[in-house]
KELUMZA-530318 format. One line per field, with one value per residue (C-alpha): residue in three letters; y, x, z. Coordinates in steps of 0.5 Angstrom, whole numbers, padded with zeros to 4 digits. Layout:
N
tiba	[Ala ...]
v	[Y ...]
u	[X ...]
w	[Z ...]
This chain:
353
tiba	[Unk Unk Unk Unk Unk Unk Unk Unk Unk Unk Unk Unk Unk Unk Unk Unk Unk Unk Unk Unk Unk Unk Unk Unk Unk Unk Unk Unk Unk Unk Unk Unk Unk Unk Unk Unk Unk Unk Unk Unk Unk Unk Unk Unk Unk Unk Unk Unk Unk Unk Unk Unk Unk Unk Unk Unk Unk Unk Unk Unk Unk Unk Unk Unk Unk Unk Unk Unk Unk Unk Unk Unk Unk Unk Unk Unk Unk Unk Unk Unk Unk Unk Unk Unk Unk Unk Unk Unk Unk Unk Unk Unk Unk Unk Unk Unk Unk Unk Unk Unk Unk Unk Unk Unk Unk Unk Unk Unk Unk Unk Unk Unk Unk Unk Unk Unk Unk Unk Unk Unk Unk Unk Unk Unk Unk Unk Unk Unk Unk Unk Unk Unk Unk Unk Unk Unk Unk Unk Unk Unk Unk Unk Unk Unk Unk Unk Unk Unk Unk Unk Unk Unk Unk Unk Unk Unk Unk Unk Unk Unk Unk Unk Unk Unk Unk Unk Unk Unk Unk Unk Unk Unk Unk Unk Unk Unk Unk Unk Unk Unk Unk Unk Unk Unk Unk Unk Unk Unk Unk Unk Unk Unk Unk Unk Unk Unk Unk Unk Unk Unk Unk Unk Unk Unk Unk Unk Unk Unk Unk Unk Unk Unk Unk Unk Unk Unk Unk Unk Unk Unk Unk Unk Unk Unk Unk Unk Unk Unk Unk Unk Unk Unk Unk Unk Unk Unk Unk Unk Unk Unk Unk Unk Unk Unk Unk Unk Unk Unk Unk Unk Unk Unk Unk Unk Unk Unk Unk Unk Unk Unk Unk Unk Unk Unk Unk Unk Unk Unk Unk Unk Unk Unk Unk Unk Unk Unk Unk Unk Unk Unk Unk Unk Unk Unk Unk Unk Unk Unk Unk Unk Unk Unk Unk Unk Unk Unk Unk Unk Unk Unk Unk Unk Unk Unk Unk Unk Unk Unk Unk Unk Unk Unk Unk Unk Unk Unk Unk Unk Unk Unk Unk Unk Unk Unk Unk Unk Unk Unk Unk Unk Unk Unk Unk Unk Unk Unk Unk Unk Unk Unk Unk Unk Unk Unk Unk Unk Unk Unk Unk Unk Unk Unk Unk]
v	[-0098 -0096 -0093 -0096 -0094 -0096 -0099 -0104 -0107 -0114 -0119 -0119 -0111 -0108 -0101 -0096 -0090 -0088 -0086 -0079 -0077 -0070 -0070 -0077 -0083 -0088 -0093 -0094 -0096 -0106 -0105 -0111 -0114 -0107 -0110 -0109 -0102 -0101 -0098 -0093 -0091 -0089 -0085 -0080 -0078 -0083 -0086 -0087 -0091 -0093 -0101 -0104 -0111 -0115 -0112 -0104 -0107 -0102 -0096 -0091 -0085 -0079 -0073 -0065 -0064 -0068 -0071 -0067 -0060 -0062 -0064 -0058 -0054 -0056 -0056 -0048 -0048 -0052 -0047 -0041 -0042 -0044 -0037 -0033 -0036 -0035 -0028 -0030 -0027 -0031 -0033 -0030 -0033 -0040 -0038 -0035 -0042 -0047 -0042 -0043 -0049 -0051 -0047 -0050 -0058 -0055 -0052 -0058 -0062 -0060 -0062 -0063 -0066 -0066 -0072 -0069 -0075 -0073 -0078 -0072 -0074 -0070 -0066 -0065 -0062 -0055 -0056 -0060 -0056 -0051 -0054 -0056 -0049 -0046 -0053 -0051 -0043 -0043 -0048 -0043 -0037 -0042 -0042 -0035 -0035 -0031 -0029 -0032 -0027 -0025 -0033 -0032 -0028 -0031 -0037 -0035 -0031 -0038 -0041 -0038 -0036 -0039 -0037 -0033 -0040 -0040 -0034 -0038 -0044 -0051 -0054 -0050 -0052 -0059 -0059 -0066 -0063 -0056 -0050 -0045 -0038 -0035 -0041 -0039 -0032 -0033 -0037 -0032 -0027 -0032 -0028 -0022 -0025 -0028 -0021 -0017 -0023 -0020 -0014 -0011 -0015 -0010 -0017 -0020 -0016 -0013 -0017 -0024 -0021 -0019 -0027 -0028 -0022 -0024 -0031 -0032 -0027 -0028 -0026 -0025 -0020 -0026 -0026 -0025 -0021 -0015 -0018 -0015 -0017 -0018 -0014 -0010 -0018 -0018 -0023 -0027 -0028 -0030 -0036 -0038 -0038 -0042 -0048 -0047 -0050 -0054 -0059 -0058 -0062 -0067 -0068 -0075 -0071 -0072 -0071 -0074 -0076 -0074 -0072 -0076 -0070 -0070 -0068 -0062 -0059 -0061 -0056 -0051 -0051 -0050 -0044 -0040 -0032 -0033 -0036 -0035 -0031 -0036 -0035 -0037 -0043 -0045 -0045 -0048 -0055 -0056 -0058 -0062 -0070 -0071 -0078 -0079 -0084 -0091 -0090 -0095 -0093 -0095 -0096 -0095 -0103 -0105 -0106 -0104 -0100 -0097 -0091 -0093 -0086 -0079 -0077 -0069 -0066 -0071 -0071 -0074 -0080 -0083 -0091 -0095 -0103 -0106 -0112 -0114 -0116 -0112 -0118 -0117 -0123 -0121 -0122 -0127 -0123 -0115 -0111 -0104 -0098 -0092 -0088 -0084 -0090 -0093 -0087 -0091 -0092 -0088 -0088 -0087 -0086 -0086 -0092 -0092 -0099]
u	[0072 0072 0076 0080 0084 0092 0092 0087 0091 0091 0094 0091 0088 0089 0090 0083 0087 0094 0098 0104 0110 0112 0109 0111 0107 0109 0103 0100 0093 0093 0100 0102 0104 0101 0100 0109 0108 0103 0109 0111 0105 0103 0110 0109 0103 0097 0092 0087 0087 0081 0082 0078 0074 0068 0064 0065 0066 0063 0062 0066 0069 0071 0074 0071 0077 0081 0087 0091 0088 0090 0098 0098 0095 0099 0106 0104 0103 0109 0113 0109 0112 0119 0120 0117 0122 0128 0125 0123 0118 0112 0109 0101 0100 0101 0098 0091 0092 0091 0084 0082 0082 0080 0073 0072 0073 0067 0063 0063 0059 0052 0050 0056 0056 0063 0067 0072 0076 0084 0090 0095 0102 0106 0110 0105 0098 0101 0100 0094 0091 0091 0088 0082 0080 0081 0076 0072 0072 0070 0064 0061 0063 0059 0053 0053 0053 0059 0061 0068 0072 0070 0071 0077 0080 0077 0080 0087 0086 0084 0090 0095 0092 0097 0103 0106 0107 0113 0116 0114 0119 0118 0119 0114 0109 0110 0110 0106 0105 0101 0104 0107 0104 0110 0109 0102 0102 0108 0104 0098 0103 0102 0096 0100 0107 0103 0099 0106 0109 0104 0102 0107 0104 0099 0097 0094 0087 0087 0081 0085 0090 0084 0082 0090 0089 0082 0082 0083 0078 0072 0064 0064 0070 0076 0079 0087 0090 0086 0080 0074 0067 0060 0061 0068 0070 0071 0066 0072 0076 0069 0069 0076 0076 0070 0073 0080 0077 0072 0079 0084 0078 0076 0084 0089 0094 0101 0097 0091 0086 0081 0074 0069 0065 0058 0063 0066 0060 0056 0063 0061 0054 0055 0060 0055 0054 0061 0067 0063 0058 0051 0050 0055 0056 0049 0051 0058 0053 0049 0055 0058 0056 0056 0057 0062 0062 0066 0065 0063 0057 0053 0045 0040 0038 0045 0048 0054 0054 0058 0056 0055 0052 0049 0042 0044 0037 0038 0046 0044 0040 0045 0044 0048 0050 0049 0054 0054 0049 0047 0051 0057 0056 0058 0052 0052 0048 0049 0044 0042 0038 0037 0035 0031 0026 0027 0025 0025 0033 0038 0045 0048 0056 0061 0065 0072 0074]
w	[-0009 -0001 0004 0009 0015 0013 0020 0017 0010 0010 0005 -0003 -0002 -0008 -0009 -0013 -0012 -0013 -0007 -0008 -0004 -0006 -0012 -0016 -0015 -0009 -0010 -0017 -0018 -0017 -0013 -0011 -0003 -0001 0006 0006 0005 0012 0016 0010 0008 0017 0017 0011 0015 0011 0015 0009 0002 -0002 -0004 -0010 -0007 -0008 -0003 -0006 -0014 -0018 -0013 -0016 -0012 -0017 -0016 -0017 -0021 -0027 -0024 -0030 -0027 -0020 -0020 -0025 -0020 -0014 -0019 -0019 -0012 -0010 -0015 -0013 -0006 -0008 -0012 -0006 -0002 -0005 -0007 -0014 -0019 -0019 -0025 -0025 -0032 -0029 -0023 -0027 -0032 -0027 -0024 -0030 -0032 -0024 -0026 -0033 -0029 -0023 -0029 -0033 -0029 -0028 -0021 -0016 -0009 -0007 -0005 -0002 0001 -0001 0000 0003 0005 0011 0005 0000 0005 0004 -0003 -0003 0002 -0003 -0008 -0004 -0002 -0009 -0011 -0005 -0005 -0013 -0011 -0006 -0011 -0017 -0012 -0011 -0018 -0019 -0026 -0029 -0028 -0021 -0020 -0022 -0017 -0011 -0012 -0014 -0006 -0004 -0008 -0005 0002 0005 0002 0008 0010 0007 0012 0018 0020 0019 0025 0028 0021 0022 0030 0032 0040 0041 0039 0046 0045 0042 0036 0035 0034 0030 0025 0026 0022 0016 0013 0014 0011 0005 0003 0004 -0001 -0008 -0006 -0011 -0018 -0020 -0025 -0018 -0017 -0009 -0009 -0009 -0004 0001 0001 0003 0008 0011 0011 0019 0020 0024 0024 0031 0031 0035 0028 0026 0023 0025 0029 0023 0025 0020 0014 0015 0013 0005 0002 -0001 0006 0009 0003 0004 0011 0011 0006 0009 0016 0013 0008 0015 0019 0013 0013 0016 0019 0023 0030 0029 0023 0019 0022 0018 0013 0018 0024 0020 0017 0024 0026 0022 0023 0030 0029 0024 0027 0031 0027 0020 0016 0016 0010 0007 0011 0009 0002 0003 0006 0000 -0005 0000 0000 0008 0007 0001 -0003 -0001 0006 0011 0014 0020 0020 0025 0024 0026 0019 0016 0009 0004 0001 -0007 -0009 -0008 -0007 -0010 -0006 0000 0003 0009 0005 -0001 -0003 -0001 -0001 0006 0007 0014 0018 0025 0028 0025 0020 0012 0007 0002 -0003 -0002 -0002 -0005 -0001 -0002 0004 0000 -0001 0006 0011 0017 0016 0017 0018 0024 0023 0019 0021 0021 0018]
């Protein structure tokens, strides 16, 4: 399978992975005539699919966590946020259940470079969102080999890190245009709105309400709501902040679309020593695959690629399967190459077909 811009879908596409609106099913996996649904598709907020054709046949794009464990996930969360909404207890059990079972998929697999491509539409990227920093904020904890308890307290703080989001309205949330001044100090309140939310349940460590409360603090002091610095931030809302930033950049949204995965780890490199602790940012780079795999890449020869599979010790340099020429011409017979073997090619970008 590959991933497509929606812009791009022509007759006979067929679709590799399902597509949800407001947690059910809106494209099943071969739908047909799935050019009709471009427009829909676009006006929920969906400027990506991944399409199964001849050139990307037999390249698989697998999840970090079952599809189980993560409509289940996101269930707890849209629910989570339902109850504190209409000042409800929330359900800690469930909340600890789907942790859990999100710390069970990510230890299961013994080497993990993530491929983090997720298909959100406008209604649902709060609750994804949510689901991808937990993912992504356990993966970093895993790296620094966290036990499984204290795993389980971080990513219940980055699961629920944006709670307070529930206090703030939706017409500022979802607002397309640049926010006024006013707009962003109102959204600015969240983590405080979120960590007031569940201070009261004594079964939710202080350690995970900390994340909630510190995730939008920064290394160099410029952070919100209390403008900690370096070490007086806590190590979990240095974790979440990070993963946070790193799935609302790699993500389609209302106002523009996803930037490729390079740009955004490029992003967070650059920021180290001043919105983020280097260290853990160095971390965080290593588990993810820069170039994931479905796709479409450009070579240092001209030719046009899809990313096949990763190269665990080598991110920059995966196998992929060259099917275009430099001059733009298809290949009669696609070729496989791994980068690790061919040092004189390189990729140059990723390529937004």
């Amino acid at each position: 399978m590959r991933l497509i811009k929606v812009e791009n879908i022509t007759a006979n596409m067929k679709l590799a992975k399902p597509v949800y609106h407001q947690g059910r099913v809106l494209l099943n996996v071969y739908c047909s005539n799935l050019h009709k649904y471009k427009n829909k598709l676009l006006d929920i907020g969906i400027h990506h699919i991944y399409i199964e054709d001849e050139k990307s046949k037999n390249i698989e794009v697998n999840d970090i966590i079952n599809r189980k464990t993560r409509i289940k996930s996101k269930k707890v969360i849209k629910k989570t946020m339902e109850n504190i909404s209409q000042n409800k207890k929330i359900e800690v059990n469930k909340i600890n259940e789907a942790i859990q079972n999100i710390i069970s998929d990510i230890t299961n697999q013994e080497t993990i470079l993530v491929n983090l491509i997720d298909i959100k539409t406008t209604d649902d990227y709060t609750f994804e969102h949510s689901v991808n920093v937990a993912v992504l904020s356990i993966l970093l904890g895993k790296s620094l080999n966290y036990n499984r308890k204290r795993l389980i307290k971080l990513g219940t703080g980055a699961l629920l890190h944006d709670i307070g989001k529930v206090s703030i309205p939706e017409e500022i949330l979802k607002k397309p245009d640049k926010l006024t001044d006013r707009e962003y100090n109102i959204i600015k309140e969240h983590p405080k709105l979120g960590y007031e939310n569940i201070k009261g349940y004594y079964n939710l460590s202080p350690l995970s309400q900390i994340a909630i409360l510190s995730h939008h603090e920064k290394y160099d002091g410029s952070g919100y709501p209390h403008r900690l610095a370096k070490d007086d931030i806590h190590e979990f809302g240095k974790i979440v902040g990070i993963a946070d930033v790193f799935d609302a950049l790699t993500s389609d949204r209302c106002y523009r679309n996803r930037w490729p995965v390079h740009k955004a780890v490029d992003f967070l490199i650059s920021k180290a020593n001043e919105e983020f602790d280097p260290q853990l940012v160095n971390k965080f780079v290593k588990n993810i695959a820069l170039y994931p795999n479905g796709i479409s890449v450009k070579l240092s020869t001209g030719e046009k690629a899809i990313v096949k599979k990763q190269n665990q010790n080598c991110p920059t340099r995966p196998i992929v399967r060259v099917i275009e020429d430099k001059k733009g011409e298809e290949l009669e017979e696609y070729k496989t190459l791994n980068l690790t073997e061919t040092l004189n090619i390189t990729i140059i970008d990723e390529e937004q077909k």
